[in-house]
C-alpha positions as a LaTeX table, in Angstrom:
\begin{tabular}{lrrr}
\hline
Residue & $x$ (\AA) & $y$ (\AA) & $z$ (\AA) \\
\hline
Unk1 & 0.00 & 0.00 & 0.00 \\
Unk2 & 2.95 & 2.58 & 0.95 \\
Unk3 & 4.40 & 1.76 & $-2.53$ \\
Unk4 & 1.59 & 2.05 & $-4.21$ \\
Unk5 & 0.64 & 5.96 & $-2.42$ \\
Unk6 & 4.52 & 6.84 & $-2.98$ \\
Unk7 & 4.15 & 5.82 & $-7.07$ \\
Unk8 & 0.87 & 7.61 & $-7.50$ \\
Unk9 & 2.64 & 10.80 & $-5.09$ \\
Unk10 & 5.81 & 10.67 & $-7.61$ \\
Unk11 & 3.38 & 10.63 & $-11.14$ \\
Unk12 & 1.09 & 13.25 & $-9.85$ \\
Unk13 & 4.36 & 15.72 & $-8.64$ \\
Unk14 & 5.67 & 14.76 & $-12.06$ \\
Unk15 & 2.52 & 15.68 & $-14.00$ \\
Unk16 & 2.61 & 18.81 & $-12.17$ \\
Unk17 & 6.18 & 19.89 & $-12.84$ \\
Unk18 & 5.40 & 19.06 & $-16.40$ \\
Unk19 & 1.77 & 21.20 & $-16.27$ \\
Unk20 & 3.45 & 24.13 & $-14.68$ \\
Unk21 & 4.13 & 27.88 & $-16.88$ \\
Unk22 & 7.09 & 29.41 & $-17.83$ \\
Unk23 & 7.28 & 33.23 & $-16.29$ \\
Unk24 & 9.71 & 34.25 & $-18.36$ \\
Unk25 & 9.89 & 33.32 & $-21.69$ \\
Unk26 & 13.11 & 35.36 & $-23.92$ \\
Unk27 & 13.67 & 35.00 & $-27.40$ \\
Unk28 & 16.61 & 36.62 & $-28.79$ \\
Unk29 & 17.67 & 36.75 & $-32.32$ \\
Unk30 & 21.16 & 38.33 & $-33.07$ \\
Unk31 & 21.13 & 39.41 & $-36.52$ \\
Unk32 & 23.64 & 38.04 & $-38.99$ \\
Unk33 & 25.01 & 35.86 & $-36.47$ \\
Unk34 & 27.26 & 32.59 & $-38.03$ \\
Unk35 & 26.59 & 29.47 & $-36.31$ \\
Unk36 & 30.81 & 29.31 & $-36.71$ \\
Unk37 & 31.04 & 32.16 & $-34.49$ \\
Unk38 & 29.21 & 30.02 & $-32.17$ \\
Unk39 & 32.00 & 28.33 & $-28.81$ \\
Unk40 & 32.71 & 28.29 & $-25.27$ \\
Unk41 & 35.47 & 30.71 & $-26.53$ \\
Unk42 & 33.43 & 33.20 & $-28.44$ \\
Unk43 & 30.43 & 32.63 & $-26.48$ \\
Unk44 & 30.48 & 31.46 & $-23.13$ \\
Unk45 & 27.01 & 32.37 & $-21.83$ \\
Unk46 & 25.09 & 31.51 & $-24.87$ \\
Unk47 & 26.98 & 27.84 & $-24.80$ \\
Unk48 & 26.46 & 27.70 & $-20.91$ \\
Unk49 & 22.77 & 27.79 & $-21.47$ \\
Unk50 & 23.00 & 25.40 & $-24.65$ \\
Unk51 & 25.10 & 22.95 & $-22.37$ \\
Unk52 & 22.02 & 23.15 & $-20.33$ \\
Unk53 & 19.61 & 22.13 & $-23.20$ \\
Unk54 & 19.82 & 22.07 & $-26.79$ \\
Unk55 & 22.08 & 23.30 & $-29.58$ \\
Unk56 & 22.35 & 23.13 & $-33.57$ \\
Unk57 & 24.49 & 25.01 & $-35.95$ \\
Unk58 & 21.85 & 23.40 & $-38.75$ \\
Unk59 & 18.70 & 25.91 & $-38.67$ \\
Unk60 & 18.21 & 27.18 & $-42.19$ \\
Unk61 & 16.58 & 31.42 & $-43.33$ \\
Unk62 & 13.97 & 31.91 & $-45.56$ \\
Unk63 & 14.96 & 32.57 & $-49.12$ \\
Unk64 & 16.41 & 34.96 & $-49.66$ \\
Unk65 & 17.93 & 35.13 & $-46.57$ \\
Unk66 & 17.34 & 38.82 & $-45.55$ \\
Unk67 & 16.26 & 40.55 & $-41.65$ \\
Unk68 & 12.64 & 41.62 & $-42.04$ \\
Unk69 & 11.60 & 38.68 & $-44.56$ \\
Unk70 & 13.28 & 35.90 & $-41.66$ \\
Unk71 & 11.99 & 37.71 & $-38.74$ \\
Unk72 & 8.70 & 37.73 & $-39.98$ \\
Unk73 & 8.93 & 34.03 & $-40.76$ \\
Unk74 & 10.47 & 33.61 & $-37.21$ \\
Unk75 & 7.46 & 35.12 & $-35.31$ \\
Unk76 & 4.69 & 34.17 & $-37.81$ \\
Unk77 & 5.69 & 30.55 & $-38.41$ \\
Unk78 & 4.85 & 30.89 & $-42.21$ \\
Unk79 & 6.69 & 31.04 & $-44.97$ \\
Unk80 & 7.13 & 34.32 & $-46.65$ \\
Unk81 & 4.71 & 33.42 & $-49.60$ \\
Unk82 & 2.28 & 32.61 & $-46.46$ \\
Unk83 & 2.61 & 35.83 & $-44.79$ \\
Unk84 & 2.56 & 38.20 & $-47.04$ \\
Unk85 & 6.15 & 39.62 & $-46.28$ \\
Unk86 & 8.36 & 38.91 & $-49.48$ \\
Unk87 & 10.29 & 42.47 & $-49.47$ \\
Unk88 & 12.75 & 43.78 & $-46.81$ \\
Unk89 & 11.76 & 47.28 & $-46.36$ \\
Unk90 & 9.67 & 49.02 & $-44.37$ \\
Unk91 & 8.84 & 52.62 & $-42.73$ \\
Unk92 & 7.24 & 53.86 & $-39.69$ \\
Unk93 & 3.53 & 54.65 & $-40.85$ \\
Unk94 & 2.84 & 51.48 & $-43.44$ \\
Unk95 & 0.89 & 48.47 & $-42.24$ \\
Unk96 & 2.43 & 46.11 & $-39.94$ \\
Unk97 & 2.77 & 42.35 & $-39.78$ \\
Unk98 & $-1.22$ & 41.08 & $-40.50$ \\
Unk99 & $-1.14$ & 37.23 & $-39.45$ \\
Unk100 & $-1.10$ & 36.54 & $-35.77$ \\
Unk101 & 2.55 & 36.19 & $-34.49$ \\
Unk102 & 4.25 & 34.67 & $-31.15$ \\
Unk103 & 2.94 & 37.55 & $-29.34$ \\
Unk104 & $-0.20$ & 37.04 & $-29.85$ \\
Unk105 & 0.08 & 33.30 & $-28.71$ \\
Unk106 & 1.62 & 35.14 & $-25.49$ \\
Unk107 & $-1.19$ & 37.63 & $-25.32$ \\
Unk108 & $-3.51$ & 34.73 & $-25.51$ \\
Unk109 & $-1.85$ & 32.81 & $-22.68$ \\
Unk110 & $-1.72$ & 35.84 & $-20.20$ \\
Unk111 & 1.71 & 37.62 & $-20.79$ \\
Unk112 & 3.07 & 40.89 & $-21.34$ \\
Unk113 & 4.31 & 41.37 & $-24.41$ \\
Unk114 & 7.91 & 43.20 & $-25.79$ \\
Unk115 & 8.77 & 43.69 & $-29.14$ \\
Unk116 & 12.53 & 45.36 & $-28.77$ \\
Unk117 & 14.30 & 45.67 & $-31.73$ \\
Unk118 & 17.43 & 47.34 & $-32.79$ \\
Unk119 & 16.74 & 47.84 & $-36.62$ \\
Unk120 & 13.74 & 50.50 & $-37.04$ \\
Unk121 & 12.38 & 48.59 & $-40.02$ \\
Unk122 & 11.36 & 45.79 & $-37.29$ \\
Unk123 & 8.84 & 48.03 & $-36.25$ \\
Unk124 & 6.63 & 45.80 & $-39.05$ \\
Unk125 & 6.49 & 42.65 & $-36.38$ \\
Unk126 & 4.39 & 45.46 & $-33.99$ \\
Unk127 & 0.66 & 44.34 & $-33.80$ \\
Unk128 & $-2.37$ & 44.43 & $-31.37$ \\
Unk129 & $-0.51$ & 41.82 & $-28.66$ \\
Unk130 & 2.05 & 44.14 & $-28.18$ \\
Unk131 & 1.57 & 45.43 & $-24.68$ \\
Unk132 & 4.93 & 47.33 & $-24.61$ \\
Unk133 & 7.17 & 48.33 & $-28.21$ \\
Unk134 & 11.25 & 49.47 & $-27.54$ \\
Unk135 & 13.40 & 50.37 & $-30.31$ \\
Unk136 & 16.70 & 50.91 & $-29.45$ \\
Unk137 & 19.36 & 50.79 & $-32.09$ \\
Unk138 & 22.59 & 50.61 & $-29.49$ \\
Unk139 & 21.00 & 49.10 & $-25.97$ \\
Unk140 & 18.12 & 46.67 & $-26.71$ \\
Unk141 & 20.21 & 44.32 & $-24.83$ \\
Unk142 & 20.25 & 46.94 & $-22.13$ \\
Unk143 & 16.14 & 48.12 & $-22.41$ \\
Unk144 & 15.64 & 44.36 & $-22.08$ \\
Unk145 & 17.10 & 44.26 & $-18.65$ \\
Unk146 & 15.06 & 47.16 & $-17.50$ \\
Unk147 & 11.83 & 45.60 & $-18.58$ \\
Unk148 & 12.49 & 42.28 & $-17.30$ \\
Unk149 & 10.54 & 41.25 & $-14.32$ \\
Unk150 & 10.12 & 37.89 & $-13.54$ \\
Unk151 & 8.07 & 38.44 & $-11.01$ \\
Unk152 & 5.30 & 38.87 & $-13.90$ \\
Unk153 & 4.46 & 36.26 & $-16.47$ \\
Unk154 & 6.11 & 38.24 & $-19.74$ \\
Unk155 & 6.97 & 36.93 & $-23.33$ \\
Unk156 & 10.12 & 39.39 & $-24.80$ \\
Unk157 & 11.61 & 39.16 & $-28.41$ \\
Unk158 & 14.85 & 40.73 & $-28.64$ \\
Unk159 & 16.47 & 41.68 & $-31.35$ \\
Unk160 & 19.92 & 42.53 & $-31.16$ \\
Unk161 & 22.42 & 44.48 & $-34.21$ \\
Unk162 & 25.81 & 44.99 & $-34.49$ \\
Unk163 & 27.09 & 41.74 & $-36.50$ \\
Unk164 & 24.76 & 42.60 & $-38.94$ \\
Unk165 & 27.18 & 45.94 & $-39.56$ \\
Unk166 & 30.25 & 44.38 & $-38.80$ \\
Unk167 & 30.04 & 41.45 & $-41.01$ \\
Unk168 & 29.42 & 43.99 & $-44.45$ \\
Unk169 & 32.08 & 46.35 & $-43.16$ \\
Unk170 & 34.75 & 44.07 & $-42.00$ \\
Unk171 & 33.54 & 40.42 & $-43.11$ \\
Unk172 & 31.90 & 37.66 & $-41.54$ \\
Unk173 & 34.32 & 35.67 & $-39.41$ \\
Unk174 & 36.70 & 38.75 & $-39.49$ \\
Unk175 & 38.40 & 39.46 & $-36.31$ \\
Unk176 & 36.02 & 42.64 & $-35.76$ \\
Unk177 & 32.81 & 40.12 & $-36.32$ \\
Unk178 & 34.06 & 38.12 & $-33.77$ \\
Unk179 & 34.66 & 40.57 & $-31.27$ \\
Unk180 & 31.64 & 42.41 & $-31.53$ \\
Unk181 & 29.88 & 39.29 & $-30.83$ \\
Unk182 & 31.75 & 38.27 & $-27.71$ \\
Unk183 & 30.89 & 42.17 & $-26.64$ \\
Unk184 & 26.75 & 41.01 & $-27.52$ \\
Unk185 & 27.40 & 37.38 & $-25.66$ \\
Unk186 & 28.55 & 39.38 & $-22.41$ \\
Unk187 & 25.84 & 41.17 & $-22.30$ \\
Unk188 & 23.66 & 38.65 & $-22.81$ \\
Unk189 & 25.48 & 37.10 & $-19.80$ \\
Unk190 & 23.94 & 40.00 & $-17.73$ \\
Unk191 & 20.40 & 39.70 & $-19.30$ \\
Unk192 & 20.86 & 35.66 & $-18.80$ \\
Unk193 & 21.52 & 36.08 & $-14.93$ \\
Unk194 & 18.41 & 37.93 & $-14.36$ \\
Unk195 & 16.47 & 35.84 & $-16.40$ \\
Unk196 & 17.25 & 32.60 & $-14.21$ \\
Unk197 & 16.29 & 34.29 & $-11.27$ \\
Unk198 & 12.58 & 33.76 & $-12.67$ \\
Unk199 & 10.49 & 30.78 & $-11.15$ \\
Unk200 & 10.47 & 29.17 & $-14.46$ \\
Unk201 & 12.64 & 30.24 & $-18.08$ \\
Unk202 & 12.42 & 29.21 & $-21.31$ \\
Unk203 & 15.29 & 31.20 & $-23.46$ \\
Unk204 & 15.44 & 30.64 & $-26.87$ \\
Unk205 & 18.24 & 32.37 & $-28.84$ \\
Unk206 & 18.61 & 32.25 & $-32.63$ \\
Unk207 & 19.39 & 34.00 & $-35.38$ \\
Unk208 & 18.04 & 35.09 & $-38.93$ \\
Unk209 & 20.22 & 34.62 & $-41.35$ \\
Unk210 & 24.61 & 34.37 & $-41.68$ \\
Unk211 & 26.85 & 35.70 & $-44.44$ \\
Unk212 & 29.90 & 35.03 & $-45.92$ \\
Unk213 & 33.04 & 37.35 & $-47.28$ \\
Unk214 & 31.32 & 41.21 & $-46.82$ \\
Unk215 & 28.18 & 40.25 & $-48.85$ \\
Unk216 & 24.53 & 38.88 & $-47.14$ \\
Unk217 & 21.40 & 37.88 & $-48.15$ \\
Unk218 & 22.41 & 36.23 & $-51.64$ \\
Unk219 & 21.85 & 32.52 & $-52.91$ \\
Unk220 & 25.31 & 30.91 & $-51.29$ \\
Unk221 & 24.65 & 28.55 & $-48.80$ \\
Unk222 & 26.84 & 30.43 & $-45.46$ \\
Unk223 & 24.22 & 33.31 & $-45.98$ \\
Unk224 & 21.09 & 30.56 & $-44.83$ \\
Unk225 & 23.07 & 29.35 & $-42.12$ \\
Unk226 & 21.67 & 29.90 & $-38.00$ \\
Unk227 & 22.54 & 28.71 & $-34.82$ \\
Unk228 & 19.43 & 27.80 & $-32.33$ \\
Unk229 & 20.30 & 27.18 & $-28.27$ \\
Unk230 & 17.04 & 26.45 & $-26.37$ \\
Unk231 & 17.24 & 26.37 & $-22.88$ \\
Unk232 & 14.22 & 25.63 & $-20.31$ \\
Unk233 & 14.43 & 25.15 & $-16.14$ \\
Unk234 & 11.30 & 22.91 & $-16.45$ \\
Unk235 & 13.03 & 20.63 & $-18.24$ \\
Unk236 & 15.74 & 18.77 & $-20.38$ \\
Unk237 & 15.53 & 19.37 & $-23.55$ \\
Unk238 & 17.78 & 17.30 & $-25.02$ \\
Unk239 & 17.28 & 17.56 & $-29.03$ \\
Unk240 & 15.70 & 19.58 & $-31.17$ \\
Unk241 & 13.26 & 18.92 & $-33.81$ \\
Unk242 & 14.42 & 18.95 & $-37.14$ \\
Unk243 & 10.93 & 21.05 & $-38.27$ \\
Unk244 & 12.08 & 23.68 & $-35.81$ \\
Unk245 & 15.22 & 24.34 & $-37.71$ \\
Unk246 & 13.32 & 25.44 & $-40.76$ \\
Unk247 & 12.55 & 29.38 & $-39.88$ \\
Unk248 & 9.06 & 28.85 & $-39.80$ \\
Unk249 & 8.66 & 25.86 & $-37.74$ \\
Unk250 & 10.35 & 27.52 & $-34.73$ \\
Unk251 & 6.93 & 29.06 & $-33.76$ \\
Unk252 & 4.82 & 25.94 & $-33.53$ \\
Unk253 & 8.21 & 24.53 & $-31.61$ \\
Unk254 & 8.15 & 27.06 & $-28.82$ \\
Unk255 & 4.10 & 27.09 & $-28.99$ \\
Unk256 & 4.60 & 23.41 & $-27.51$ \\
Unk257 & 6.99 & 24.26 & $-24.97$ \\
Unk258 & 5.25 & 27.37 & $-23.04$ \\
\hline
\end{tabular}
């Protein structure tokens, strides 16, 4: 009989640790990052969390591989010929993203909201779930922190530049590339710390597209190359699906994790 109460005890703690909500829930893309780039050396925090979960150098862009055209795909979980976003241009004023997104799954499960984005055309991804919209060109790593409270349930997308200026001027893989990334990884270390201090954290960090030589967004395979680290204190993750390494399954794949 003791066995039997102890068994049923353990299955219905372990249903519940499986049933319970993420607080915090980050997803970070850092534009025109190389899964290359990607180490313990280059990156420390970003592979501490990965260590923690899961990691591939394999997820694939849209084609062509350019920001606002993967982003869209990112947080929409279509395909550019599914929603509607085939150019990479846009200005504050025009109509924004018009198929539901990641925030509105969040707005639908009880979170705040943050779209904070370092690349003014990003403004597009804004739409009715947003409770709270931060550009900041030079600190949306920074903002991020600020905003963060994990006392709160809240669903932030970050989107962070700098490699996506380096790589053009100075080349992907370049010496500058790589140290403007470590710069982005340590404060990411900062951002990370708070984030674990939440009672639950799912932390997804990605990218939207690579490069190769100076050039971007072309046909050669380096520029469809991203990294995606998925980290969650609920559980192990230990692999992740291949359909979340195509652009536009990473929606439905973080859809069944929070």
């Amino acid at each position: 009989m003791k066995k039997f109460i102890l068994l049923n005890l353990l299955i219905l703690t372990t249903s519940f640790c499986f049933a319970a909500e993420y607080k915090t829930v980050l997803l970070i893309s850092i534009d025109a990052l190389h899964p290359d780039a990607v180490s313990k050396v280059n990156s420390p925090n970003i592979m501490s969390l990965a260590d923690k979960g899961a990691y591939s150098p394999l997820a694939t862009s849209t084609n062509p591989p350019k920001t606002l055209i993967a982003h869209t795909a990112i947080l929409t979980g279509l395909k550019p010929s599914e929603n509607g976003k085939t150019d990479n241009v846009w200005q504050t004023g025009e109509p924004t993203v018009s198929k539901p997104t990641l925030l509105s799954t969040a707005k639908n499960k009880g979170y705040q909201t943050f779209l904070i984005y370092s690349k003014q055309k990003l403004g597009y991804l804004k739409n009715s779930a947003t409770d709270t919209e931060i550009f900041a060109k030079d600190e949306a790593v920074e903002k991020t922190a600020e905003v963060l409270d994990t006392s709160k349930k809240q669903f932030i997308f970050l989107h962070i530049s700098g490699l996506d200026t380096e790589g053009p001027i100075s080349g992907w893989m370049s010496a500058e590339y790589i140290d403007e990334f470590r710069f982005i990884d340590e404060q990411l270390g900062i951002l990370f710390k708070k984030a674990l201090n939440s009672p639950s954290s799912l932390i997804i960090i990605t990218s939207d597209h690579a490069g190769h030589d100076r050039t971007h967004g072309s046909d050669h395979p380096e520029d469809f190359k991203r990294p995606l680290a998925v980290y969650s204190s609920l559980k192990k993750i230990k692999q992740i699906p291949e359909s979340a390494l195509q652009i536009d399954g990473l929606k439905k794949f973080i859809e069944e994790e929070f």
